[in-house]
N, C-alpha and C positions, 0 to 999 in steps of 0.2 A: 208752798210749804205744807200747809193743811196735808195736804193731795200725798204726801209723800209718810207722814204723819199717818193716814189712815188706812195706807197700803202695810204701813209696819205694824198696824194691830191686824189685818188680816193676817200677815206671814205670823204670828203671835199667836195667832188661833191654832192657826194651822198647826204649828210645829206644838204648841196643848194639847192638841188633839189626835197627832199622831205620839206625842207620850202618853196620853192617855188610850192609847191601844183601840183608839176607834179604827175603823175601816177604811182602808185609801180610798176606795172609790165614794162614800158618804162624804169625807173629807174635801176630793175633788169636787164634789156637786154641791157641797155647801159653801166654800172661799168664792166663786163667781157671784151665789147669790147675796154674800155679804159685800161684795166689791159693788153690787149692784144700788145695795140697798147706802151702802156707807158714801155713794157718787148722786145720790138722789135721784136715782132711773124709777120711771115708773115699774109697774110690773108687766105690764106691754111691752115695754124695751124690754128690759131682763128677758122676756120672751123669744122675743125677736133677734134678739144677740144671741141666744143661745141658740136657736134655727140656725143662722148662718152661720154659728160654730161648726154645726153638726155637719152643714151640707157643703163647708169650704174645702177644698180640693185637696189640701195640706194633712187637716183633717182626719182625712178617709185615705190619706196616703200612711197616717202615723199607726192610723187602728189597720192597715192593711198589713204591717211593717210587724207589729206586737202579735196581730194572728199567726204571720208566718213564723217568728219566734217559737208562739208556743206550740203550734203545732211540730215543729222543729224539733222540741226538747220532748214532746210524745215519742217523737219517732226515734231521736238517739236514745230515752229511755226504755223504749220497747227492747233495741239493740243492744242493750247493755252498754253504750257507747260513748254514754254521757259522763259516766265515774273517771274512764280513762282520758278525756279531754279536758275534765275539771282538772285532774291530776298532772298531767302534760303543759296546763298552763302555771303550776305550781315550783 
C-alpha cells in the first residue's frame, strides 16, 4: 500500500511541475530519480537502472521512433506540407 502511496506523490510532482511550466525533459529525469530515492535504491542502483534504461532495446527503438518523427515534420515543413495534413485531418 505504502508502494502505491509513493508512486502517487511522484505522479503529484510530476503533473506540479509540468503546471509549473518546467521542462519535459528536467521532469523526465527528475521522477526516476525520485522513484529511486522514495524505493530506498542506493545511488549505485539509481545508476545502474538508468544504464540499462538507456542501453535496453525498447529504449533505442522509442528514441529511434521520436527522431524519425521529427525529422519527419522538418521535412513536411520545409514542403509546406505539414499545414495541409494538420488541416486534412481536421
Amino acid at each position: 500500500m505504502t508502494e502505491i502511496i509513493k508512486l502517487l506523490v511522484v505522479i503529484a510532482v510530476i503533473i506540479f511541475l509540468i503546471r509549473r511550466k518546467w521542462k519535459l525533459g528536467y521532469i523526465m529525469l527528475l521522477a526516476p530519480l525520485l522513484i529511486g530515492v522514495f524505493f530506498d535504491l542506493s545511488p549505485v542502483q539509481i545508476g545502474k537502472n538508468i544504464i540499462w534504461a538507456l542501453i535496453d532495446p525498447m529504449t533505442l527503438k522509442l528514441i529511434g521512433i521520436i527522431i524519425l518523427v521529427y525529422i519527419l515534420s522538418g521535412v513536411l515543413r520545409k514542403v509546406e506540407s505539414l499545414k495541409d495534413l494538420v488541416d486534412s485531418l481536421q
